[in-house]
Z-matrix of the N, CA and C atoms (Angstrom, degrees):
N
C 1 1.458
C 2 1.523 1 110.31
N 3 1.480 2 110.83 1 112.74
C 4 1.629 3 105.79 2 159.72
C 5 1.545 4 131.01 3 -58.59
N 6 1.046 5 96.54 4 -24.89
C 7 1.830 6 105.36 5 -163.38
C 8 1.621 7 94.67 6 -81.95
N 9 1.344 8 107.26 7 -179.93
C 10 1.506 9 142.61 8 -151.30
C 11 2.138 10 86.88 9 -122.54
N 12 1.239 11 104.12 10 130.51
C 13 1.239 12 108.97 11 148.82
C 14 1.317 13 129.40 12 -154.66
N 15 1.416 14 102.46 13 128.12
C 16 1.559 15 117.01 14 -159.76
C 17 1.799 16 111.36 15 -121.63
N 18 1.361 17 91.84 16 113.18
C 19 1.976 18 90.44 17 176.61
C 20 1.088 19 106.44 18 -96.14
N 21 1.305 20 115.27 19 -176.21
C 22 1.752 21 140.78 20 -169.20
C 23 1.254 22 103.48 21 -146.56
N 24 1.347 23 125.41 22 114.80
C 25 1.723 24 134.19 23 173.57
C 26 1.464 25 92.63 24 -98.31
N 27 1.356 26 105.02 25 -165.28
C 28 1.420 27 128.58 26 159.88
C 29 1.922 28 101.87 27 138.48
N 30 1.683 29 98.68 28 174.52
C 31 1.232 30 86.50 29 167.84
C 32 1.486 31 116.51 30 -105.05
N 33 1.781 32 126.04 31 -159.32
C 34 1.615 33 116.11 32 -163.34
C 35 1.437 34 93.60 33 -61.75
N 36 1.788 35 102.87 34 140.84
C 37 0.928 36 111.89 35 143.96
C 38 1.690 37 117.00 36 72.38
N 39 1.472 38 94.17 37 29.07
C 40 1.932 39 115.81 38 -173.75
C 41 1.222 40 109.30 39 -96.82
N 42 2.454 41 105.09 40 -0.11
C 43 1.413 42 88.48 41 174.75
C 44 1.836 43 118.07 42 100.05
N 45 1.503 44 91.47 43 -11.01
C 46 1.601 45 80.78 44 173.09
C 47 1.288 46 123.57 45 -85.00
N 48 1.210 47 155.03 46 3.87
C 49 1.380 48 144.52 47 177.55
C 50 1.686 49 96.69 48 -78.27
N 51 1.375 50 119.40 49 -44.12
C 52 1.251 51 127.27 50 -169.43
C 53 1.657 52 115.72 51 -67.81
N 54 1.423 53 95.27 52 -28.86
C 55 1.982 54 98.75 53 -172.63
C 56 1.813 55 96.19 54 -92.94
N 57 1.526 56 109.43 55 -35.63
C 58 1.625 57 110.98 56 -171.09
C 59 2.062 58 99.65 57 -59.38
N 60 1.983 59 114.81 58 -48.76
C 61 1.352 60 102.40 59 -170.63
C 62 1.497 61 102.08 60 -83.84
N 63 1.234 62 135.23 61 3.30
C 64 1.652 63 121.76 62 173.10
C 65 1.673 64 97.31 63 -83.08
N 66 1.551 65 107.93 64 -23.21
C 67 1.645 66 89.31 65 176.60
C 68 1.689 67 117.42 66 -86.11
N 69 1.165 68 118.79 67 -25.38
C 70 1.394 69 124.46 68 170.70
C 71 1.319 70 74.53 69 -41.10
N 72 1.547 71 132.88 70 -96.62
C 73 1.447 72 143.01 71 -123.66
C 74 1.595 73 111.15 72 -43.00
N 75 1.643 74 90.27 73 -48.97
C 76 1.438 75 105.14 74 -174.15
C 77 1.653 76 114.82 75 -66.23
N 78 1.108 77 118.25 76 -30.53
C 79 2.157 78 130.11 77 174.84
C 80 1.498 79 79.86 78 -83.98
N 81 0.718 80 130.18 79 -135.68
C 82 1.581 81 126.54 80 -152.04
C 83 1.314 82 129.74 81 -15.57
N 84 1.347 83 120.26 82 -21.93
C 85 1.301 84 102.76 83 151.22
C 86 2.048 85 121.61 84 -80.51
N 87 1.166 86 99.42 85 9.33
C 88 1.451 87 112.89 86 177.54
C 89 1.732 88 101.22 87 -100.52
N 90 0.820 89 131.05 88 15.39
C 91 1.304 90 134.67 89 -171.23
C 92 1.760 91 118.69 90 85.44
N 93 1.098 92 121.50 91 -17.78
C 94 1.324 93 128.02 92 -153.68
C 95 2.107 94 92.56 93 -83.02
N 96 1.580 95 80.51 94 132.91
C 97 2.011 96 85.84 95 177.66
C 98 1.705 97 106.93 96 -93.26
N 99 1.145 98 120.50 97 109.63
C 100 1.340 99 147.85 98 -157.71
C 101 1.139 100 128.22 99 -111.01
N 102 1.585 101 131.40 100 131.26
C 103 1.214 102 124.43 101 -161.94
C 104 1.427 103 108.38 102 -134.22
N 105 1.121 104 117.48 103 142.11
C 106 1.757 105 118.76 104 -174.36
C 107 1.582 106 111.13 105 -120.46
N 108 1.499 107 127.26 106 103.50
C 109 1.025 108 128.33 107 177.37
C 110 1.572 109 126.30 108 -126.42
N 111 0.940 110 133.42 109 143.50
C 112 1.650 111 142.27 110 166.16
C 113 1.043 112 129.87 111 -117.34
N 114 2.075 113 105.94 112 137.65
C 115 1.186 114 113.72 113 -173.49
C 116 1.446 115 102.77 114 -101.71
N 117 1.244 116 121.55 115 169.69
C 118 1.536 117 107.37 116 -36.27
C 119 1.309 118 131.42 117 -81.81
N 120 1.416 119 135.76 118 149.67
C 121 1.568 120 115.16 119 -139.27
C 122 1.780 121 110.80 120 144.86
N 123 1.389 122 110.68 121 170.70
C 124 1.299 123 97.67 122 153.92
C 125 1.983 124 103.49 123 95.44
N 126 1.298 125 108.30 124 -28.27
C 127 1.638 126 129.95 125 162.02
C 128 1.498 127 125.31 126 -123.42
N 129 0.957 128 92.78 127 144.23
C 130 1.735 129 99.60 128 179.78
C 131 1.994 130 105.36 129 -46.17
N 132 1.252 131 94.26 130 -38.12
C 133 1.846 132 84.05 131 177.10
C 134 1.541 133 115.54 132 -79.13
N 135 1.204 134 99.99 133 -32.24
C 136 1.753 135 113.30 134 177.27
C 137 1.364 136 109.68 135 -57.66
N 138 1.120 137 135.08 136 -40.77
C 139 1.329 138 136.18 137 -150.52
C 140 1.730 139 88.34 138 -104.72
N 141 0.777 140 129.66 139 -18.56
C 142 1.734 141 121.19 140 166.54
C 143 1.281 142 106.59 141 -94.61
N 144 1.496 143 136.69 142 -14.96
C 145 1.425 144 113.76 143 168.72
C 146 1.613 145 107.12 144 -86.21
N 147 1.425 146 92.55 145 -27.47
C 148 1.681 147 87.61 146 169.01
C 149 1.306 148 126.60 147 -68.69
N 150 1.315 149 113.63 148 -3.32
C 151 1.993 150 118.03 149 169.65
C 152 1.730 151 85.36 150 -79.95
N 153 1.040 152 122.67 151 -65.72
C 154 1.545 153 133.00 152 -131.55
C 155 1.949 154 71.19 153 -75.16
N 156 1.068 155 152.39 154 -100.94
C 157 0.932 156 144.06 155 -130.32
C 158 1.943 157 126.66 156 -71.93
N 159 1.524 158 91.04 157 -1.24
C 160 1.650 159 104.87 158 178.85
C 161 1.811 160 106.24 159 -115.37
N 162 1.256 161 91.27 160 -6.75
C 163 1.997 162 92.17 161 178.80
C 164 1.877 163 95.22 162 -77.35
N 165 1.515 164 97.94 163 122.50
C 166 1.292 165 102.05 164 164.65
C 167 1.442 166 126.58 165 -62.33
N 168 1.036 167 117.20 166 -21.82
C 169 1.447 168 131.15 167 -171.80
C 170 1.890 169 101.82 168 -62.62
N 171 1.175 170 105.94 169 -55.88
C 172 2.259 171 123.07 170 174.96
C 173 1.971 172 99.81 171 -41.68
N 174 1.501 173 113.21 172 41.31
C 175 1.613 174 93.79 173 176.55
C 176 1.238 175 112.29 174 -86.00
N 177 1.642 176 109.23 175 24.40
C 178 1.423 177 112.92 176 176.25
C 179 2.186 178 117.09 177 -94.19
N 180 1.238 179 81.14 178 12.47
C 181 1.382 180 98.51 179 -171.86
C 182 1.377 181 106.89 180 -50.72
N 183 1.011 182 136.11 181 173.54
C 184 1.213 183 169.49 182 178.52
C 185 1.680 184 126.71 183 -132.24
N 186 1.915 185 108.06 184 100.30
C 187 1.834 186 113.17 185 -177.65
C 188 1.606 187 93.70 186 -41.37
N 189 1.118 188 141.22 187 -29.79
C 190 1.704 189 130.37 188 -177.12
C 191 1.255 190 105.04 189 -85.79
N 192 1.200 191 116.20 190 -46.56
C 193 1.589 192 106.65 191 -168.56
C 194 1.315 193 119.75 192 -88.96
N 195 0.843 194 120.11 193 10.58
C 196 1.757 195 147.99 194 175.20
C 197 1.465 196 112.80 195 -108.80
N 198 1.529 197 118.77 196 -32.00
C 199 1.800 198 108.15 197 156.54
C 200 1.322 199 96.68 198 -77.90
N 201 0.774 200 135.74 199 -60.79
C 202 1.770 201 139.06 200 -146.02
C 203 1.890 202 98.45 201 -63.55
N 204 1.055 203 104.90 202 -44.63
C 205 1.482 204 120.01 203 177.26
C 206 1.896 205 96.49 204 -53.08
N 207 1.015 206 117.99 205 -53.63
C 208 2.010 207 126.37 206 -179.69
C 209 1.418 208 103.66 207 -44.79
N 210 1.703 209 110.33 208 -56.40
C 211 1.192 210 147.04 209 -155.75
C 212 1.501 211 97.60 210 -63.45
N 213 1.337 212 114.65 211 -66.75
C 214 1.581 213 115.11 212 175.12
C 215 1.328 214 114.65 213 -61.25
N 216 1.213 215 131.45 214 -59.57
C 217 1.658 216 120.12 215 174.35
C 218 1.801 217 119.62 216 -36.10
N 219 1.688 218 104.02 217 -31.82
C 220 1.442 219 107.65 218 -164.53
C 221 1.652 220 101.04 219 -79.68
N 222 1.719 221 121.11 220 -28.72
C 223 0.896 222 112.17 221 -178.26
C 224 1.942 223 115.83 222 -77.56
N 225 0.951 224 90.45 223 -29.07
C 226 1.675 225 96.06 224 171.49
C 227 1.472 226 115.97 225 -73.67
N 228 1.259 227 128.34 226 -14.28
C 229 1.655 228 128.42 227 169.76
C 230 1.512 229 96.45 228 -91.95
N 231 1.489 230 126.86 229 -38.71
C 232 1.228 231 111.51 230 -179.46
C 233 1.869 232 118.47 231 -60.22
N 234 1.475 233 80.88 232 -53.25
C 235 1.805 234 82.43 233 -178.96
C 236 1.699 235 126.50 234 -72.73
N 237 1.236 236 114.00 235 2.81
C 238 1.806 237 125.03 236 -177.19
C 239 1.260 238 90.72 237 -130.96
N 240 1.277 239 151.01 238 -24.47
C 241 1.687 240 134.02 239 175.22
C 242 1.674 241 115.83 240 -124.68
N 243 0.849 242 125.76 241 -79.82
C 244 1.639 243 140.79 242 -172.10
C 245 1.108 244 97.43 243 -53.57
N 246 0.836 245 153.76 244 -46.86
C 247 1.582 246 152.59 245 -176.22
C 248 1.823 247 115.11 246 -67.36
N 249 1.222 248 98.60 247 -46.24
C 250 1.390 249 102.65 248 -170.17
C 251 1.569 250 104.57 249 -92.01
N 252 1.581 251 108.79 250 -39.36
C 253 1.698 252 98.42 251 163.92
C 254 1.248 253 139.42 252 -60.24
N 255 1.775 254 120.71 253 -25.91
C 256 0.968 255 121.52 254 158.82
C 257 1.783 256 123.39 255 -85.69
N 258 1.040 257 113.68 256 16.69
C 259 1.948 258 99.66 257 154.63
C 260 1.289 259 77.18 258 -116.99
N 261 1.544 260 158.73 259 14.94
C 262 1.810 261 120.40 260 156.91
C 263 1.890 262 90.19 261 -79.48
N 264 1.151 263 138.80 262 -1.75
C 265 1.384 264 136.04 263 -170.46
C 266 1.441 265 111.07 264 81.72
N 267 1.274 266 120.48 265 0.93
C 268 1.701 267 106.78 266 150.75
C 269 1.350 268 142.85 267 -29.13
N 270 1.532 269 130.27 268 137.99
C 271 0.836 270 120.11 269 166.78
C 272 1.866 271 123.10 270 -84.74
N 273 1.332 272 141.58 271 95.14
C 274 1.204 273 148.69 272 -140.64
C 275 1.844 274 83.34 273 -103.22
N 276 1.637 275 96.77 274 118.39
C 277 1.572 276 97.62 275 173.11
C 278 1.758 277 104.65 276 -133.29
N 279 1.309 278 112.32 277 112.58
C 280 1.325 279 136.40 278 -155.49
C 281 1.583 280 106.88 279 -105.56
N 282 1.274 281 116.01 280 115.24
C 283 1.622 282 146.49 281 149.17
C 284 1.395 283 109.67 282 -54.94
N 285 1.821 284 106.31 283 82.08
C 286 1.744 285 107.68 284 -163.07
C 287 1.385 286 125.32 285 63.62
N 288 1.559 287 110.59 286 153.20
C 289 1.515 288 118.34 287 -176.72
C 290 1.504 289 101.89 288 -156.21
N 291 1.016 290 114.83 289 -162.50
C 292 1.727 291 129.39 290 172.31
C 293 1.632 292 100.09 291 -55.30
N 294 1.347 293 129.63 292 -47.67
C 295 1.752 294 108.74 293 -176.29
C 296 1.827 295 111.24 294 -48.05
N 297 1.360 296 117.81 295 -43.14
C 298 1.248 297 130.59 296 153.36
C 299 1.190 298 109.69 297 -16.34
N 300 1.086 299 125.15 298 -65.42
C 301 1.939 300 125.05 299 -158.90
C 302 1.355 301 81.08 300 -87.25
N 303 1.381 302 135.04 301 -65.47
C 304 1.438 303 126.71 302 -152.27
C 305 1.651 304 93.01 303 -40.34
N 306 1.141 305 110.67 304 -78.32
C 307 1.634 306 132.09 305 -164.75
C 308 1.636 307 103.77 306 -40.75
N 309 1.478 308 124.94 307 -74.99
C 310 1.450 309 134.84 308 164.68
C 311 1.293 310 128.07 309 -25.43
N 312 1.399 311 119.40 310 -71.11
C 313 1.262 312 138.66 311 167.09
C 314 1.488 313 114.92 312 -65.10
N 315 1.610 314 114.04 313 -40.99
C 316 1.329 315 98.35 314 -176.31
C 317 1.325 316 111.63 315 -95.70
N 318 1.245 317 120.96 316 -74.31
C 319 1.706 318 122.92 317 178.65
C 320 1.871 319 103.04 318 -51.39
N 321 0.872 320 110.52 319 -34.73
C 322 1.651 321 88.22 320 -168.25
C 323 1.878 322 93.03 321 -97.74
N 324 1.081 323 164.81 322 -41.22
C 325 1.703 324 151.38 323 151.30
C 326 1.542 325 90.93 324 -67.08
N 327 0.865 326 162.73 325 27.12
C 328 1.397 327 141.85 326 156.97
C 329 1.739 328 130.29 327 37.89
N 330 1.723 329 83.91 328 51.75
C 331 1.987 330 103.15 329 178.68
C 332 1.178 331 83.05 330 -87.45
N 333 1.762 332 90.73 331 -179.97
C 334 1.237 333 112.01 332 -153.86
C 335 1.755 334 97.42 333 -104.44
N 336 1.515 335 108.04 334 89.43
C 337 1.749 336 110.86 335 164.61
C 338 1.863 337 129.55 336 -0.16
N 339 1.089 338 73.25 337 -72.52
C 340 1.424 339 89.42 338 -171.06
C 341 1.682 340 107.98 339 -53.57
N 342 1.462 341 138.60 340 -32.90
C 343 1.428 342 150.93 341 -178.47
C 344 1.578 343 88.19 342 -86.31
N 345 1.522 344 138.34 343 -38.26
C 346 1.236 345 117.89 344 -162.08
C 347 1.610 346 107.93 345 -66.67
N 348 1.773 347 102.19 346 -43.33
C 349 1.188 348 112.52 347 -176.56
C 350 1.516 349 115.24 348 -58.86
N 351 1.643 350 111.68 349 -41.78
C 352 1.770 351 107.43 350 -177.26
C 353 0.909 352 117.10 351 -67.28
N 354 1.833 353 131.27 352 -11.63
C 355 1.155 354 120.21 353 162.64
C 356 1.633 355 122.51 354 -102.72
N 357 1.408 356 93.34 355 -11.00
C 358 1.615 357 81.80 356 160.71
C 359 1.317 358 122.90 357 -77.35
N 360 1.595 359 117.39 358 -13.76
C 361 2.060 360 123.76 359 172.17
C 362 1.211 361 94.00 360 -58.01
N 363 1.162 362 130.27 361 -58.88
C 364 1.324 363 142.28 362 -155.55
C 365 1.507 364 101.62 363 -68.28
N 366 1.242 365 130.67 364 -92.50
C 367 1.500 366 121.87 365 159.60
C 368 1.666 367 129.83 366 13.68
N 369 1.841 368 91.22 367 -78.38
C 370 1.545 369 93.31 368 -166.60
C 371 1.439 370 100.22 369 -100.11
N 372 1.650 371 136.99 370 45.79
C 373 1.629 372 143.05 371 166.20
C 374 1.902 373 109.05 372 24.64
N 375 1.279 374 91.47 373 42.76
C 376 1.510 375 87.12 374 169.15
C 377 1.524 376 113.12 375 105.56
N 378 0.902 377 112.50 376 -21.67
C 379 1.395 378 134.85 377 -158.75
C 380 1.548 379 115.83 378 -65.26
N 381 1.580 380 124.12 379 72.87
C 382 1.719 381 106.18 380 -165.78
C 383 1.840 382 108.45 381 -114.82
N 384 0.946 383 98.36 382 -177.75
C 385 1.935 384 91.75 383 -171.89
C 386 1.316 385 102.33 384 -78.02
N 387 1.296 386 114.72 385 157.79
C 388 1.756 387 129.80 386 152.94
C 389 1.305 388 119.50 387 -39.42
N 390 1.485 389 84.38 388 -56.34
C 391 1.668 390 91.90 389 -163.13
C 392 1.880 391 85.33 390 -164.43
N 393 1.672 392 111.50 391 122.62
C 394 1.331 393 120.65 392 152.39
C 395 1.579 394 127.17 393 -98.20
N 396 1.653 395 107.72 394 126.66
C 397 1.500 396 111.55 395 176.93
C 398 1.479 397 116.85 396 -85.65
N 399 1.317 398 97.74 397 100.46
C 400 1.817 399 98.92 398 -176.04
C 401 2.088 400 111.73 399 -82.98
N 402 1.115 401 107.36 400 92.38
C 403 1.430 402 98.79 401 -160.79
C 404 2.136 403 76.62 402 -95.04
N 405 1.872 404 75.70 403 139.90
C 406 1.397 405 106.49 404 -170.68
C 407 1.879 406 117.24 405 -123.07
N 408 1.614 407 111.03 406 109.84
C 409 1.053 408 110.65 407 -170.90
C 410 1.682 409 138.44 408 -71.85
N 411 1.839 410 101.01 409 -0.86
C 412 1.606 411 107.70 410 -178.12
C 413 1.097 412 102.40 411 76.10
N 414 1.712 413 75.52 412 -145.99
C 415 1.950 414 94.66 413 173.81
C 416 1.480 415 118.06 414 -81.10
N 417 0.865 416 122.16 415 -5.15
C 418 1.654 417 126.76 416 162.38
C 419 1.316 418 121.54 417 -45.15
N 420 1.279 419 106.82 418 131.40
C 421 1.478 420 105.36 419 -168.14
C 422 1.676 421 114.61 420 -91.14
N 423 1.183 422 120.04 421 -15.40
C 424 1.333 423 125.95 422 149.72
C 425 1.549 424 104.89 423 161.88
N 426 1.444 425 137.09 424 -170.75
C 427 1.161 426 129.10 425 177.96
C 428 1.665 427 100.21 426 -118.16
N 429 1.529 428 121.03 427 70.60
C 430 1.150 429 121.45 428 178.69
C 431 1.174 430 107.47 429 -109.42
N 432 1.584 431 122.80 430 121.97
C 433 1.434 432 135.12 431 161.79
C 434 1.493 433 98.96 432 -18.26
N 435 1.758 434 114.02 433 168.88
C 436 1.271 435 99.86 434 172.58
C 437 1.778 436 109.38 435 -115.01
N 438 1.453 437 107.80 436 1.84
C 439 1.618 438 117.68 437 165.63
C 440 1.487 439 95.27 438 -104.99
N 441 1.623 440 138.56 439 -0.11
C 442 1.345 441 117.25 440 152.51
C 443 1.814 442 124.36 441 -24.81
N 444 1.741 443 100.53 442 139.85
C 445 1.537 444 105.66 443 169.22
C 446 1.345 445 113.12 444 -105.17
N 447 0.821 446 107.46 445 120.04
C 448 1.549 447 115.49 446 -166.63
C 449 1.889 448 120.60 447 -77.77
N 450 1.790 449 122.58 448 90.16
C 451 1.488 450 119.46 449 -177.14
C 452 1.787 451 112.43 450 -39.78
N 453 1.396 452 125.48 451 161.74
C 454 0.869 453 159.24 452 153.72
C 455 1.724 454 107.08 453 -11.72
N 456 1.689 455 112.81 454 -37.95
C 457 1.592 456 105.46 455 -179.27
C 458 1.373 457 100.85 456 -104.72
N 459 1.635 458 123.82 457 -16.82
C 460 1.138 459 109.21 458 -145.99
C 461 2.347 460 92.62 459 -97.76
N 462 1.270 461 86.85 460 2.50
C 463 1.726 462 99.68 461 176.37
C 464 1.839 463 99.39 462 -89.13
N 465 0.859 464 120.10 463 6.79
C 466 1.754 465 121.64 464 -169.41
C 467 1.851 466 89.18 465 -78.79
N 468 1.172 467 85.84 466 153.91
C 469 1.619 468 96.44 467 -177.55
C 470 2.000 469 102.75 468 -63.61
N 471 1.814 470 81.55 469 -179.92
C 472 1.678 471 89.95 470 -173.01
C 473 1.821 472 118.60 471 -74.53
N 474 1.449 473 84.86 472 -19.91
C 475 1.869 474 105.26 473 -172.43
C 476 1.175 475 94.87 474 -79.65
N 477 1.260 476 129.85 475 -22.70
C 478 1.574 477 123.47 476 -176.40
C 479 1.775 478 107.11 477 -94.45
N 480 0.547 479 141.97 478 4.82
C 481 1.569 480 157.01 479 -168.26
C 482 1.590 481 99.82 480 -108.58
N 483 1.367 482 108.51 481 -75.15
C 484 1.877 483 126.78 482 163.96
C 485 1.377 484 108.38 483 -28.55
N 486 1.493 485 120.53 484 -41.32
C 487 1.440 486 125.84 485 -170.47
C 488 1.292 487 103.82 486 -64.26
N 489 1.970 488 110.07 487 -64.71
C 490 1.660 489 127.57 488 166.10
C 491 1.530 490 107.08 489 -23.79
N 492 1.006 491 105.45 490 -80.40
C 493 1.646 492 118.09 491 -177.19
C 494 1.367 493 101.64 492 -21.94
N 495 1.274 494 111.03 493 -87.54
C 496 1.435 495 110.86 494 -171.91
C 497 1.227 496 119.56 495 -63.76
N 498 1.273 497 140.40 496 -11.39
C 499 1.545 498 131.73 497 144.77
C 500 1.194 499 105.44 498 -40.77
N 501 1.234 500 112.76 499 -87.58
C 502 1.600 501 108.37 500 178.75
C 503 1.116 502 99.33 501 -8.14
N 504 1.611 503 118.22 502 -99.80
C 505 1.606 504 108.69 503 -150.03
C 506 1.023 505 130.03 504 -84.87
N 507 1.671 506 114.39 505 35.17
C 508 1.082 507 125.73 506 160.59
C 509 1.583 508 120.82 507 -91.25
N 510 1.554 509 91.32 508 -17.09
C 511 1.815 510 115.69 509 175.54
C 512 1.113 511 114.51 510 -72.65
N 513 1.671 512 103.23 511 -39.61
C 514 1.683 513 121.15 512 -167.65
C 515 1.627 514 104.77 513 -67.59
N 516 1.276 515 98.40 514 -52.78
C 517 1.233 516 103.05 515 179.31
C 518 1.835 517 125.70 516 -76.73
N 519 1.174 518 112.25 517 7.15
C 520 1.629 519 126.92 518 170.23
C 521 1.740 520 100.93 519 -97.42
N 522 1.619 521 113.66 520 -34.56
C 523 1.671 522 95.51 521 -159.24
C 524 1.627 523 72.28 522 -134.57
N 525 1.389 524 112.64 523 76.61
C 526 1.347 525 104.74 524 157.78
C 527 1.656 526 145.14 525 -72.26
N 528 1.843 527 92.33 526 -7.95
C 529 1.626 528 97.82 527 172.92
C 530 1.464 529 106.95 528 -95.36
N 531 1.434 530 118.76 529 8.07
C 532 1.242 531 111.25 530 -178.71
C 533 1.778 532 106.41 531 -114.27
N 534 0.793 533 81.98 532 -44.28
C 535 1.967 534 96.18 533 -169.32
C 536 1.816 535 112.78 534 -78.58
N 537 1.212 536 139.18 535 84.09
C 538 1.318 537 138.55 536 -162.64
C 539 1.881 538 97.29 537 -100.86
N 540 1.614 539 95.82 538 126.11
C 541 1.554 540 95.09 539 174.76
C 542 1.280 541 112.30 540 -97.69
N 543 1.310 542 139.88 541 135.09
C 544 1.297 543 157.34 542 -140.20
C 545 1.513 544 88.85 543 -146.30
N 546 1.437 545 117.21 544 113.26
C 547 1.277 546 127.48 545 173.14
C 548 1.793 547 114.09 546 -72.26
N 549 1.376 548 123.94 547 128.06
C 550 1.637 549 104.00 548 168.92
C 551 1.129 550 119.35 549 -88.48
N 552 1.546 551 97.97 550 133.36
C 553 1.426 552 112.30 551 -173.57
C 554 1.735 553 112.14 552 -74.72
N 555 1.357 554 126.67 553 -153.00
C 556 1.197 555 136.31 554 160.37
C 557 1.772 556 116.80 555 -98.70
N 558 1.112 557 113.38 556 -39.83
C 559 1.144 558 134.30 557 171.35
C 560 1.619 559 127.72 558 -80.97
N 561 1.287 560 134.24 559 77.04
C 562 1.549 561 150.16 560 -133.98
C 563 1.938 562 91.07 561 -55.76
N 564 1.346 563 115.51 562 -22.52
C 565 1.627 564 110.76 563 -137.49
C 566 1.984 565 76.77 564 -112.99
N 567 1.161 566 120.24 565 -19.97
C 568 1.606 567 112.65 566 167.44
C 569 1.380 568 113.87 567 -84.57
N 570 1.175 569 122.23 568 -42.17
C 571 1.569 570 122.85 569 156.56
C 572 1.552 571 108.64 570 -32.63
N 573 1.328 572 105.70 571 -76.36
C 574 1.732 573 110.96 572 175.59
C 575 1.698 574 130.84 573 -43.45
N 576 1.248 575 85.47 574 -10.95
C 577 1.741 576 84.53 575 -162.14
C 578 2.007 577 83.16 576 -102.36
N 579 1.382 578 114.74 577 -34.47
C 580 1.487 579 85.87 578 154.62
C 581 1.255 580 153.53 579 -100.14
N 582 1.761 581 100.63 580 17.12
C 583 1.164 582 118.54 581 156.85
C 584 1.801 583 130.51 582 -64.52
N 585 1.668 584 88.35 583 -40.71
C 586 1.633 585 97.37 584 163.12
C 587 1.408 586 111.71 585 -78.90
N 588 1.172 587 160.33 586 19.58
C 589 1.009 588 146.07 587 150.78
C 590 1.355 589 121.22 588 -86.20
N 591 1.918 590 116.56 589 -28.64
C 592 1.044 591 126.58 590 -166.23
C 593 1.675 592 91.13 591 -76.36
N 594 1.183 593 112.01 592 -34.55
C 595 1.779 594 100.24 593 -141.87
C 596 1.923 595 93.58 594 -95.44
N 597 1.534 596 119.49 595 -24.95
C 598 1.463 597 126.64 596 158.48
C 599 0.881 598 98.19 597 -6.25
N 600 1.552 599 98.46 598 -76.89
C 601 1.966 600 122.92 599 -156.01
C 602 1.088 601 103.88 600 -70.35
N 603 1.508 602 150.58 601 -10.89
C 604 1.146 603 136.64 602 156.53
C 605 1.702 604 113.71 603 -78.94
N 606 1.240 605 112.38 604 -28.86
C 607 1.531 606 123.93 605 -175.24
C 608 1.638 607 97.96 606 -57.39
N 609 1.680 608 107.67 607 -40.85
C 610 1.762 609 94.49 608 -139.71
C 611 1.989 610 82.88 609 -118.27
N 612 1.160 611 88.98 610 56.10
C 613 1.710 612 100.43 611 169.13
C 614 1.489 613 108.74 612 -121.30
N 615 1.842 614 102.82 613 120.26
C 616 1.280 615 105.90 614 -157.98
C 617 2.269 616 113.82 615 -72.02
């Protein structure tokens, strides 16, 4: 693969769609040809599992059929986008990936890791990020509007959120040359400015 690929974790509402497209803005105006996508989403099939799996109303879900549901959208962005943008040498910058399910599905429903991961190998054919920006909220209780409507995961209790969290940095701290935690600031454009510093140093690695 020529291209660059860079994800964005976090938990609800930590702010990544907003820090992942200010960085498109910022690489492409550096010359770099740049792509902004979200899971799940981003394909005509993606964007309908993403109704079916964020409508609060589906509490008939299923912890299996609700990874597997992630699982299929990821393989359809892999095989119609991410895949083909990175050998044109794109930079592919992704709104969640597989740490997502690990963390979500596993630490916060308590599946079994190790199966999330063999089918996420399988899924995304090898395919892992450059470099993931895990922006991490502290003691912050999240960045939710306060007339926000809240999807289907983001209504999950507080202990289940706590679980997320610490997946994450239980991830962060397993793939530490890959996974960089980026604290959120108050100020969207100080967050960003150390988001571009982190990912530079991945850019200008020979």
């Amino acid at each position: 693969m020529k291209g660059k690929f860079i994800t964005f974790e976090g938990p609800e509402k930590s702010g990544k769609s907003t820090q992942a497209k200010l960085l498109k803005k910022y690489l492409s105006k550096k010359g770099f040809s740049c792509l902004f996508i979200r899971e799940p989403g981003s394909t005509t099939l993606g964007e309908k599992i993403r109704k079916i799996l964020l409508d609060k109303r589906n509490t008939h879900i299923t912890h299996t059929a609700e990874m597997l549901l992630y699982m299929a959208a990821r393989a359809q962005i892999i095989n119609k986008i991410i895949e083909p943008a990175l050998k044109k040498g794109q930079i592919v910058i992704c709104d969640r990936f597989l740490d997502s399910t690990i963390v979500y599905q596993g630490y916060g429903l308590g599946m079994d890791i190790s199966l999330i991961k063999e089918i996420g190998e399988f899924v995304t054919r090898g395919i892992k990020p450059d470099i993931t920006i895990l922006l991490d909220l502290g003691a912050k209780e999240s960045l939710f509007k306060e007339n926000h409507k809240k999807d289907r995961i983001e209504l999950r209790s507080r202990g289940y959120h706590n679980k997320v969290r610490k997946g994450y940095l239980a991830l962060a701290e397993k793939y530490p040359r890959r996974i960089k935690i980026v604290c959120v600031q108050d100020n969207v454009f100080s967050t960003q400015k150390e988001i571009r510093k982190v990912v530079d140093k991945c850019l200008l690695k020979k």
